[in-house]
Structures are given as structure tokens and as C-alpha cells.
C-alpha positions as CSV (number, residue, x, y, z in Angstrom):
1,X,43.4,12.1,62.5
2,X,40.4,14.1,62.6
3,X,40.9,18.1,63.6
4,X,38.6,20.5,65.1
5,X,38.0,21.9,62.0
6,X,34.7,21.4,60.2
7,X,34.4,18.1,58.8
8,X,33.0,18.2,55.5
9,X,28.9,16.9,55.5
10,X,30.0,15.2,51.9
11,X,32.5,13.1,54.2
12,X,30.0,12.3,57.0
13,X,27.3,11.4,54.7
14,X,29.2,9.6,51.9
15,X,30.0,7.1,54.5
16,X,26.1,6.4,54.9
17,X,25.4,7.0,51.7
18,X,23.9,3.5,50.4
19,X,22.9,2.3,53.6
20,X,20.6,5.4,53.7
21,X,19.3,5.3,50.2
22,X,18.5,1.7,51.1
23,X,16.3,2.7,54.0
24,X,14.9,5.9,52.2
25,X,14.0,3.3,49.5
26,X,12.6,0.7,51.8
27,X,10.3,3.0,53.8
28,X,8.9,5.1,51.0
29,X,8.0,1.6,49.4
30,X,6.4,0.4,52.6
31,X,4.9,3.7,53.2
32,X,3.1,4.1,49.5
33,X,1.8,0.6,49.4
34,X,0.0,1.3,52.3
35,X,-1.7,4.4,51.6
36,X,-3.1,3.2,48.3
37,X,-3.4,0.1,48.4
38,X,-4.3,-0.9,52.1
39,X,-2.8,-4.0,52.0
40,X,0.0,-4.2,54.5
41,X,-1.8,-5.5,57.6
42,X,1.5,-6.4,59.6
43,X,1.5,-3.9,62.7
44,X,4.1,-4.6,65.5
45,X,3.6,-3.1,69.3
46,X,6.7,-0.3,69.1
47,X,8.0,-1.4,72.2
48,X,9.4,-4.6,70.0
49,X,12.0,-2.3,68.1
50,X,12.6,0.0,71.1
51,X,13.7,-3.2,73.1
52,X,16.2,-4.0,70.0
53,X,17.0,-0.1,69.7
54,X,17.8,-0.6,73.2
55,X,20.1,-3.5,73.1
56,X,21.5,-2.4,69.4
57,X,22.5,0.8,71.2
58,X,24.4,-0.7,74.3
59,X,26.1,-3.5,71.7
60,X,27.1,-0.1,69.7
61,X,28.5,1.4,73.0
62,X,30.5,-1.2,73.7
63,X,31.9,-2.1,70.1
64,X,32.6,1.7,69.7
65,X,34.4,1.9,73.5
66,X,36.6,-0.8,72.3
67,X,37.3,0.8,68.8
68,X,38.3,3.7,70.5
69,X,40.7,1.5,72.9
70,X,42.1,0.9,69.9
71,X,42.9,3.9,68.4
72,X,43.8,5.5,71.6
73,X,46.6,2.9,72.3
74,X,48.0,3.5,68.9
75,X,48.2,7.0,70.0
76,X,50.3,6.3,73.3
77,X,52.5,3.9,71.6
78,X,53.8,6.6,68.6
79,X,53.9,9.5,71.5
80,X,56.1,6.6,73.1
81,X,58.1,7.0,69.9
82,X,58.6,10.4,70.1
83,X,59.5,10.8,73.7
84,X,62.3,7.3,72.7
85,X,63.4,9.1,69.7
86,X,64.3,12.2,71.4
87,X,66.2,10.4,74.9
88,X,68.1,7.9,72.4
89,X,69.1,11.1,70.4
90,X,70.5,13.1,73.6
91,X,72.1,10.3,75.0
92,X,74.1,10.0,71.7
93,X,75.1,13.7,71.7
94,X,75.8,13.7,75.5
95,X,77.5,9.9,75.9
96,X,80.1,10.7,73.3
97,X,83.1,13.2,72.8
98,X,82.4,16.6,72.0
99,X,81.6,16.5,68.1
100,X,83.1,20.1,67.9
101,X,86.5,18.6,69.1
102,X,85.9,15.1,66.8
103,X,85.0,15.2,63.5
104,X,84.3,11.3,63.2
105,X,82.1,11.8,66.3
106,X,79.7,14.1,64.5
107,X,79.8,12.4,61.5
108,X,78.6,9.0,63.2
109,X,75.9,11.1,65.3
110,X,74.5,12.5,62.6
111,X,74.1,9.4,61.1
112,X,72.7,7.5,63.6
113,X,69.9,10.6,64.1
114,X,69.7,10.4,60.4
115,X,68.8,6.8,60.4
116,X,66.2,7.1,63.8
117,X,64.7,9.5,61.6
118,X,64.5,6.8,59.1
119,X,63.2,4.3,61.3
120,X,60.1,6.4,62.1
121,X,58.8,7.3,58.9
122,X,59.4,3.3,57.8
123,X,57.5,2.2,60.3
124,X,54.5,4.1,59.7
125,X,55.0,3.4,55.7
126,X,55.0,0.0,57.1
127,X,52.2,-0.1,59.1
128,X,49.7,1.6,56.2
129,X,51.0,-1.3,54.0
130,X,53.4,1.1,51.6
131,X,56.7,0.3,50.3
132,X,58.8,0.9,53.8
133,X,61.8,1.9,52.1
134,X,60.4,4.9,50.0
135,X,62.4,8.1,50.4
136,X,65.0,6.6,53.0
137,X,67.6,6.8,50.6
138,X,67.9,10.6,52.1
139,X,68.3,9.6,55.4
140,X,70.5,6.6,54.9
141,X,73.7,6.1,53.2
142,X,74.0,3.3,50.1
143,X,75.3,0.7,52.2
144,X,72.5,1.1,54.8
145,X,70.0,1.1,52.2
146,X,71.6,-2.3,50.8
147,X,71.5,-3.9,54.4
148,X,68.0,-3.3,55.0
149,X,66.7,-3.8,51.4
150,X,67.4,-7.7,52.3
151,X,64.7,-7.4,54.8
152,X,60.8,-8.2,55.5
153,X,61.1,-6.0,58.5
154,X,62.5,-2.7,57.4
155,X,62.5,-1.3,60.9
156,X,63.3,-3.9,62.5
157,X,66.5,-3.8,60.1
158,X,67.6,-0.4,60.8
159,X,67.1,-1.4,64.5
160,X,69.9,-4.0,64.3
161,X,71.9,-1.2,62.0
162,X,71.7,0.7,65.4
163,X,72.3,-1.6,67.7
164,X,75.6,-2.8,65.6
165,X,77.0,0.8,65.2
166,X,76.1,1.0,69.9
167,X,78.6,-2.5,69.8
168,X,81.4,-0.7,67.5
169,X,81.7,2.3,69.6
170,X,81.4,0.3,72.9
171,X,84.7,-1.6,71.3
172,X,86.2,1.9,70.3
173,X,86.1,3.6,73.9
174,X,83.3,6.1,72.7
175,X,80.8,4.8,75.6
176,X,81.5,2.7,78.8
177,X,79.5,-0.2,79.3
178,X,76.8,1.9,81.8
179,X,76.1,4.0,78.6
180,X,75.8,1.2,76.1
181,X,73.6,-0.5,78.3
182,X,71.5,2.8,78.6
183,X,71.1,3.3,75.1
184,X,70.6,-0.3,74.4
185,X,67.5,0.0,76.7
186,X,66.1,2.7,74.7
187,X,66.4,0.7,71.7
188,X,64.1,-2.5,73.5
189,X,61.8,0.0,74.1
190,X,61.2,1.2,70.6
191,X,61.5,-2.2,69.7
192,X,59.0,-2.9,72.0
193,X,57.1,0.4,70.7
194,X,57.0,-1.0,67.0
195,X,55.5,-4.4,68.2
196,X,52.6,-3.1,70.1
197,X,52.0,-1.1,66.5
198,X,52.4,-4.6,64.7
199,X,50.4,-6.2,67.2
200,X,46.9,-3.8,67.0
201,X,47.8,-3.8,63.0
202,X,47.7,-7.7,62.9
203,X,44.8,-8.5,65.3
204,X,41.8,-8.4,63.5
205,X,38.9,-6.9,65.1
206,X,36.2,-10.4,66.0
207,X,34.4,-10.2,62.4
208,X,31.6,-12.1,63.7
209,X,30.9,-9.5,66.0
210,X,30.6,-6.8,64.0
211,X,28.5,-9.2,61.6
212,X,25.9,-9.8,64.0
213,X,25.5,-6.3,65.2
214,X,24.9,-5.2,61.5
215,X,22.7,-8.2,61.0
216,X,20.9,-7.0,63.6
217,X,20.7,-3.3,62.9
218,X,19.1,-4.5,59.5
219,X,16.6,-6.1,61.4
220,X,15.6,-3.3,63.4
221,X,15.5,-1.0,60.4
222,X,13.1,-3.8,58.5
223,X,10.6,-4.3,61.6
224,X,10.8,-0.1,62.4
225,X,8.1,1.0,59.3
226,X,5.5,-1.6,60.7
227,X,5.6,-0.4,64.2
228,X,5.4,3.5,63.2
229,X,3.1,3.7,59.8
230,X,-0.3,3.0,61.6
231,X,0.6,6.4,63.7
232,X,2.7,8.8,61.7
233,X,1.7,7.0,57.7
234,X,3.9,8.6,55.4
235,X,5.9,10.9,57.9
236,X,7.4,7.7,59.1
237,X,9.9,7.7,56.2
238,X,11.9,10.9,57.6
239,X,11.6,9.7,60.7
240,X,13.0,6.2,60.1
241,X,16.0,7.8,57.8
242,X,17.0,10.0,60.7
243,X,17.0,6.8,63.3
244,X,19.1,5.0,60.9
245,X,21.3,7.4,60.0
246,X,22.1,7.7,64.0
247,X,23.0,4.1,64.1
248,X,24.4,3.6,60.9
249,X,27.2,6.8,61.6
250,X,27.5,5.2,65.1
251,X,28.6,1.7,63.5
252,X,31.0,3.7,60.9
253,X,32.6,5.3,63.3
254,X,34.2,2.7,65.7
255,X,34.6,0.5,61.9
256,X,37.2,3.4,61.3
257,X,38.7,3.5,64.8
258,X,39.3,-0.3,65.4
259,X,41.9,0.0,62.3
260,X,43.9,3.1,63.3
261,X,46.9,2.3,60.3
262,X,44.5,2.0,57.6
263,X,45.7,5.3,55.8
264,X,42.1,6.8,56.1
265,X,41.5,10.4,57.8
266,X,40.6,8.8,61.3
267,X,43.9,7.2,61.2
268,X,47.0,7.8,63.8
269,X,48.4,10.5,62.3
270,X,51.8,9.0,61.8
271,X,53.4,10.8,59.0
272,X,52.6,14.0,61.3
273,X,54.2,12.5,64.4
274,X,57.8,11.9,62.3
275,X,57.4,15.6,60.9
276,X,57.8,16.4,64.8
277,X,60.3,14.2,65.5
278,X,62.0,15.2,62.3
279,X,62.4,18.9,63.1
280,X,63.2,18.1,67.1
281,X,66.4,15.7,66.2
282,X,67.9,17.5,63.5
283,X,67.1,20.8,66.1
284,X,69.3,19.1,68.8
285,X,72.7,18.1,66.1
286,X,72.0,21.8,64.6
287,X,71.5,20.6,61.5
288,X,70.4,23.4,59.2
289,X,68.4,21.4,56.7
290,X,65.2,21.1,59.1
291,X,62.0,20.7,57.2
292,X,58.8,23.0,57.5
293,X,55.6,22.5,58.9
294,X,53.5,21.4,56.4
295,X,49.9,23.4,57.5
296,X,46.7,21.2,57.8
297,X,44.8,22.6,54.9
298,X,42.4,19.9,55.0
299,X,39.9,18.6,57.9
300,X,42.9,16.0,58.7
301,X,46.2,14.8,58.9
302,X,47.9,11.6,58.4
């Protein structure tokens, strides 16, 4: 995600970069030939390519609206996460014995916090297309890490791992059946959490709509030069680059924001979020090895 900071000009432009040297290119060309050579007789009424600015622009507003749809929903769904992650953790500590009177009781909450912890940072690994299971082996013990190495779905894996160790304690006395029912309705709604990621992950944004608006952005950079060199000559090259450069960063930006788990710097900043929800769980079983806020030294996090 994006901060407040200032955002490099290398990172704004480099996104541009060949689009603009294209239309830098094209319009110098266009814009020399005529000068010296007087040969370019194609003049079109400017009121052609404002019409196509026109629509271009409103097609751009609604691609980028939707992007940002997109990435905003991505955003609820992992502060869903945290919010889930933090009830499912205090109904664990509150449903059960004291774990200052139970030793087994402590040891079986901090292992299930352990393994929520888990859950989050594999499902973000997951979602950017890494290996789900790297670094879990700290949160989980061997046999977990067996159990969930025999499956596609690493979250959904630790998931059952929870819902298994809810059904034992049920059996045990730990929880009545009110409680386990509570809890097991926080699970669904992670569950339910990690398919709304999978579902804006796997739903490709309509190719053929972003297609044609580029198509069409082409086109109205191509037919710009003829409608402003018999009025500005030459100057229309700076001109031209500055109109593009508008649209072109416009286009960029909702291309970033419809894919909000592609690991890039507009991404949801996942990695972040489980930090947070790191530090808040181990907080709440007092556990003393809570890790430190890693400062945003760049112009993003992930």
C-alpha cells in the first residue's frame, strides 16, 4: 500500500516510461516532417479527439471506480481478519479454565493463537502466489506442519487443524456446546473471509475491456498531432506528451488496483496487517516474545 510519503517520480514515471517515449517519438516525427518538408496535409477539426478525450476519460472513470472497488474490498475483508482473529483469540482465553490454574490449558491456547497466527501470514503468502508454508515451522509444531504439508490449501488446512482441536475440547468438558458453537461461527467467518480474498484473486478483471480502452487511447494519441500542428507546429509535441502522460498514469493506476495480491507497492498490505495481529494475540496470552514494528522506510508497505 501506498503511504503519504512522497512517492518517488522514478516510480511514477517508470511506469509510463515506454508508452511516453513512444508518443515523444511519434510527435517529434510528425512534427519535423512537417516543418521541412510540408508534406503532411492531413488536418482533423480538434473537436474529433476532444469527443474521444471525452469518452476515453469517462470509460477511464469507470474502469478506475471499479479497480478501486476492488482494492477497497480486499481491504475490508483483511480488517475482517483482524477484528476475527482477535474475538476467536478472546473467546479461547475466556471460554476455557484459567490457564494460570491449568497448565494443559495454556499450553493448548497458546497453540491454537500460535497457529491463527499461522493462518494469517499463509494466507497472504498464499494469495501473492509464494510458498504458503514458509516460516510456519515457528508457529506450528512438526506434526501440524506434516498435516498441512499434504495440502493445496494451506489455510484452509490449518482451519480444519482448528476446528478439530474446538471438537476435542468440546469432548473433554473444556467448552459447553453454546461456546463451541460460538467459536465455530468465528471460524465460518474467516473461512468465509479467505474466500472473498480467493474469489477477487481468481476473477480476472474482463481483458477485453481493458483491451479496447487502450486500443482506443492509441487511437486518440495517433489522430491528436494532426488536430494540433496546424496551430501550435512544433510546441504540439510537449503538449501531446503531457495529455498522454495524463491518461496513460490514469490507465496504470486502476491496472494496479484491480489486482490488489499481486505483491506490488499498491498491493493490500497483508504482511503488515499479520504484523498487527501478530503483536495483538501474543499481547492478550502475555507472551513475551512479541515482535517489533518494523518502520516504513520506504514509500510502502506490503
Amino acid at each position: 500500500m501506498l503511504l503519504k510519503k512522497k512517492i518517488p517520480i522514478s516510480y511514477v514515471f517508470g511506469k509510463v516510461k515506454y508508452e511516453i517515449s513512444f508518443v515523444l517519438i511519434y510527435a517529434t516525427l510528425i512534427g519535423v516532417w512537417d516543418k521541412y518538408f510540408h508534406t503532411i496535409n492531413i488536418h482533423i477539426p480538434l473537436s474529433v479527439p476532444m469527443i474521444l478525450g471525452t469518452v476515453l476519460s469517462l470509460l477511464l472513470a469507470f474502469k478506475s471506480n471499479q479497480a478501486y472497488d476492488r482494492w477497497w474490498e480486499a481491504r475490508i475483508v483483511w480488517g475482517a481478519i483482524v477484528n476475527d482473529s482477535r474475538t476467536l483469540t478472546r473467546q479461547i482465553l475466556n471460554f476455557m479454565a484459567d490457564p494460570y490454574v491449568s497448565v494443559n490449558v495454556k499450553n493448548f491456547q497458546d497453540r491454537f493463537v500460535n497457529r491463527q497466527i499461522a493462518w494469517c501470514y499463509s494466507l497472504g503468502q498464499s494469495l501473492r502466489n509464494q510458498i504458503p508454508t514458509q516460516q510456519l515451522d515457528k508457529y506450528l509444531e512438526p506434526h501440524e506442519m506434516e498435516f498441512i504439508s499434504k495440502h493445496d490449501n494451506v489455510p484452509n488446512a490449518l482451519l480444519q487443524l482448528h476446528a478439530r482441536d474446538l471438537k476435542n475440547i468440546l469432548e473433554e468438558g473444556q467448552i459447553n456446546k453454546i461456546q463451541q458453537l460460538a467459536l465455530d461461527e468465528t471460524l465460518t467467518r474467516l473461512c468465509d473471509s479467505m474466500g472473498k480474498c480467493e474469489r477477487i484473486k481468481n476473477t480476472v478483471f474482463p481483458a477485453t475491456y481493458s483491451l479496447y480502452i487502450h486500443f482506443s487511447l492509441f487511437v486518440f494519441i495517433l489522430l491528436l498531432p494532426f488536430a494540433l500542428l496546424e496551430t501550435f507546429g512544433l510546441f504540439q509535441v510537449p503538449m501531446i506528451a503531457t495529455i498522454a502522460l495524463s491518461f496513460f498514469l490514469i490507465e496504470k493506476m486502476a491496472i494496479h488496483l484491480q489486482d490488489p495480491f499481486e505483491n506490488k507497492p499498491t498491493d493490500t498490505p497483508m504482511t503488515t496487517i499479520t504484523l498487527t495481529i501478530e503483536r495483538n494475540l501474543k499481547q492478550m496470552v502475555n507472551d513475551n516474545k512479541i515482535p517489533e514494528k518494523v518502520p516504513a522506510d520506504k514509500f510502502y508497505v506490503l
